[in-house]
Structures are given as structure tokens and as C-alpha cells.
ChimeraX commands (.cxc) that place a marker at each C-alpha (Angstrom):
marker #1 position 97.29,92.30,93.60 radius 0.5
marker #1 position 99.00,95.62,93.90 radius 0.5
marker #1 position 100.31,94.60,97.35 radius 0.5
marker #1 position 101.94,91.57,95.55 radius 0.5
marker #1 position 103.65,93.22,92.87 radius 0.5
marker #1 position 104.25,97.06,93.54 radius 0.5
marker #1 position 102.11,99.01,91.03 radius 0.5
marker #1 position 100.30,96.13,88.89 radius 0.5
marker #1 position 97.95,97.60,87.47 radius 0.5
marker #1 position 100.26,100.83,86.31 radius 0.5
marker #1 position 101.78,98.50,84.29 radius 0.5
marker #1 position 99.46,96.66,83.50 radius 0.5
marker #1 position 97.43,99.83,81.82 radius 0.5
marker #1 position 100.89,101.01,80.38 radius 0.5
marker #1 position 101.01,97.59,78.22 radius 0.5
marker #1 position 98.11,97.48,77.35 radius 0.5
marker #1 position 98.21,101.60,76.16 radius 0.5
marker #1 position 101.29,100.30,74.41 radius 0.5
marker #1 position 99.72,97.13,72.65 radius 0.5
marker #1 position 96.64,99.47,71.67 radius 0.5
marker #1 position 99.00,101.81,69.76 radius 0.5
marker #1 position 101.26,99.13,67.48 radius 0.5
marker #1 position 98.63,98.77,65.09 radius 0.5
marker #1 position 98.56,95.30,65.46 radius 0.5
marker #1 position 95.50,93.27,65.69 radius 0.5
marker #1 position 95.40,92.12,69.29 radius 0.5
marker #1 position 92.57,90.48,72.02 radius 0.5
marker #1 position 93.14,91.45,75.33 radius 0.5
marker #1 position 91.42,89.06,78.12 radius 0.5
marker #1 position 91.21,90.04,81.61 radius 0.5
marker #1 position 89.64,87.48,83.30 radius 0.5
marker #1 position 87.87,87.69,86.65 radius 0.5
marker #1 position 88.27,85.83,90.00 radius 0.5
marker #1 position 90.09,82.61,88.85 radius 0.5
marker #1 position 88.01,79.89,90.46 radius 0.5
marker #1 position 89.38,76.34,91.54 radius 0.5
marker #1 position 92.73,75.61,90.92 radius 0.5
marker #1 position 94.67,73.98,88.29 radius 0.5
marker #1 position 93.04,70.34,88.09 radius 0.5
marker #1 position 89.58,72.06,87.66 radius 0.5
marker #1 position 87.96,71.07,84.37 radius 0.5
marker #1 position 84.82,72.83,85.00 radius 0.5
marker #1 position 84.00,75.47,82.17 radius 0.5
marker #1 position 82.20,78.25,83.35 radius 0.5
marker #1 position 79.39,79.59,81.37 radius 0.5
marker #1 position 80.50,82.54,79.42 radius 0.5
marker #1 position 79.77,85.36,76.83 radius 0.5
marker #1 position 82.69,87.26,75.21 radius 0.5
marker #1 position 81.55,91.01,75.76 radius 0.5
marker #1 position 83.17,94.21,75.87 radius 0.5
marker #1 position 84.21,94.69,79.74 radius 0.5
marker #1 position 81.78,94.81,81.86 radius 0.5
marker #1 position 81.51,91.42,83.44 radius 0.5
marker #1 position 82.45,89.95,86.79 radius 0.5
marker #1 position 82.20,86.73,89.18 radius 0.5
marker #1 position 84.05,83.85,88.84 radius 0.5
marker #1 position 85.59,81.84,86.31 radius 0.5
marker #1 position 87.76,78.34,85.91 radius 0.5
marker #1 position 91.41,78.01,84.72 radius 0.5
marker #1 position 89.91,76.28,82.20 radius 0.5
marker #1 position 87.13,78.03,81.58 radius 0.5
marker #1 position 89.87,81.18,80.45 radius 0.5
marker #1 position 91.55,78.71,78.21 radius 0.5
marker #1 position 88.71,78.23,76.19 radius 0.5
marker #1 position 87.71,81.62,76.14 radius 0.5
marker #1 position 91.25,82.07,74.74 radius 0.5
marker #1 position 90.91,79.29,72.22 radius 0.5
marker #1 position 87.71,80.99,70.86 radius 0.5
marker #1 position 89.13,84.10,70.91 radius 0.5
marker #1 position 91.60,83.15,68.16 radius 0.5
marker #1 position 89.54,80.69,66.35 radius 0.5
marker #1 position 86.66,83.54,66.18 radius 0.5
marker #1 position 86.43,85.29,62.98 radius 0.5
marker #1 position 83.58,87.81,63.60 radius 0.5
marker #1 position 85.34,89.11,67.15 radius 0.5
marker #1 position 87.28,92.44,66.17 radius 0.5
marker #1 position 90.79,92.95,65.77 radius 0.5
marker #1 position 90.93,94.88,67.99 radius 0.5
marker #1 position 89.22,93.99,71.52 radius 0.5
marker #1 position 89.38,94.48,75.18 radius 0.5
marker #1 position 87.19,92.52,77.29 radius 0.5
marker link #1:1,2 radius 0.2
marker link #1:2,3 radius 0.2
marker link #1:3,4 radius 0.2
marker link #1:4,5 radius 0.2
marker link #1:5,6 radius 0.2
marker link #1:6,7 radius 0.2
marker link #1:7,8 radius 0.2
marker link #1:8,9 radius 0.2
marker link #1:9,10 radius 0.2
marker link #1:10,11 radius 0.2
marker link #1:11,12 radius 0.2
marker link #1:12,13 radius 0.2
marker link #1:13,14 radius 0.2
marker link #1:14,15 radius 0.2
marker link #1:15,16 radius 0.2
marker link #1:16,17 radius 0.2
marker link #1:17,18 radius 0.2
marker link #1:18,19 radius 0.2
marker link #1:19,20 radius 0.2
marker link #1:20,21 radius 0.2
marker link #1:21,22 radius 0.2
marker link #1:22,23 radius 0.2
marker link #1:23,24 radius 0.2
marker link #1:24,25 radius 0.2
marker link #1:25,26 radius 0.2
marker link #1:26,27 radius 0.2
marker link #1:27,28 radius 0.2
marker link #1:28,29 radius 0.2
marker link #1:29,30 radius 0.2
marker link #1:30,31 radius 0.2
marker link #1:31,32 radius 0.2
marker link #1:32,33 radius 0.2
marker link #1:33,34 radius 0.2
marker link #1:34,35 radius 0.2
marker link #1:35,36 radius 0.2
marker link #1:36,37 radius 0.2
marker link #1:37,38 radius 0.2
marker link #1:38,39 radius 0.2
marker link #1:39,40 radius 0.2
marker link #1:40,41 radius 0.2
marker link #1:41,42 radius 0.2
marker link #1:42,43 radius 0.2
marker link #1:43,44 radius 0.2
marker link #1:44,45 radius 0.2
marker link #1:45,46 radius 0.2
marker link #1:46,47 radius 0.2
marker link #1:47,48 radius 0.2
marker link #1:48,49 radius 0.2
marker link #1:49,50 radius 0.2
marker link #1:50,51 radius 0.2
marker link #1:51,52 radius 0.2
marker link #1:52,53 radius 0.2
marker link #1:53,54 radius 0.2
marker link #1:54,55 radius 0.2
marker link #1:55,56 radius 0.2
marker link #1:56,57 radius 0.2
marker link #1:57,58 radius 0.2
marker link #1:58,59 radius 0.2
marker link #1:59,60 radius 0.2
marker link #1:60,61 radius 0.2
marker link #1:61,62 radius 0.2
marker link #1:62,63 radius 0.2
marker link #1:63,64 radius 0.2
marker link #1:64,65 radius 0.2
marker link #1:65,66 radius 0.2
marker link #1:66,67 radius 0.2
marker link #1:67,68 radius 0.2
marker link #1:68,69 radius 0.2
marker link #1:69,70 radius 0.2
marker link #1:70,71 radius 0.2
marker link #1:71,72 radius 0.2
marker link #1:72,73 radius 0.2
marker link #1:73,74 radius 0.2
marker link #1:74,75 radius 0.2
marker link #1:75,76 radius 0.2
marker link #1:76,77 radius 0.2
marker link #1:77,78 radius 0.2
marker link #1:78,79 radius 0.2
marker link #1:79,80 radius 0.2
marker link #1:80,81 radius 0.2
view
């Protein structure tokens, strides 16, 4: 991705550093290798951890894991995974 947009992931880690010190409540998702493409329905299996996780995973499949995250009320506040 770096060779796509000059220095990604600096800025990607510099949001992120900068999200982590509002003090706002926040969920950041960082999804794997997108699978399919757009007109994929297929939902991956998935369990929301802390990092640590890799493969791929459906366009939908990162929707819903973004639905759950904010209809979730035992996931922290504050979360990276």
C-alpha cells in the first residue's frame, strides 16, 4: 500500500496515536486482506480480538464487524483490533 500512497502507514500510525490521545471513546478496525469485491455478500467467520489476526475477509464481512462493534456493549471504549 505504501507504494500507492507515499508513507501510508506513517500516517496511518500518526492518526491513530492522535485518536488514542483525545480521550474519546473510539474502535479502531483494521481489517485484513479484503476478499471479493463489492457484490460479495459472503460473511466471513469472525471473532473480534485484540490484533493479532490475519487471512481474509469480505466487504461485507467488515461491515458487520463494524455494526457489532457499535451495537456491542461489553467491547471497551477503547479498542484496537
Amino acid at each position: 500500500m505504501n507504494t500507492l500512497i507515499p508513507n501510508v502507514y506513517f500516517w496511518k500510525a500518526k492518526a491513530e496515536n492522535h485518536l488514542r490521545a483525545s480521550g474519546l471513546n473510539y474502535a479502531i478496525v483494521r481489517p485484513t486482506v479484503l476478499a471479493g469485491d463489492e457484490k460479495d455478500t459472503t460473511v466471513t467467520p469472525y471473532k473480534i480480538t485484540q490484533g493479532g489476526q490475519w487471512g481474509k475477509i469480505t466487504r461485507c464481512t467488515v461491515a458487520k464487524v463494524m455494526l457489532d462493534v457499535v451495537k456491542c456493549a461489553t467491547i471497551e471504549n477503547k479498542v484496537t483490533f
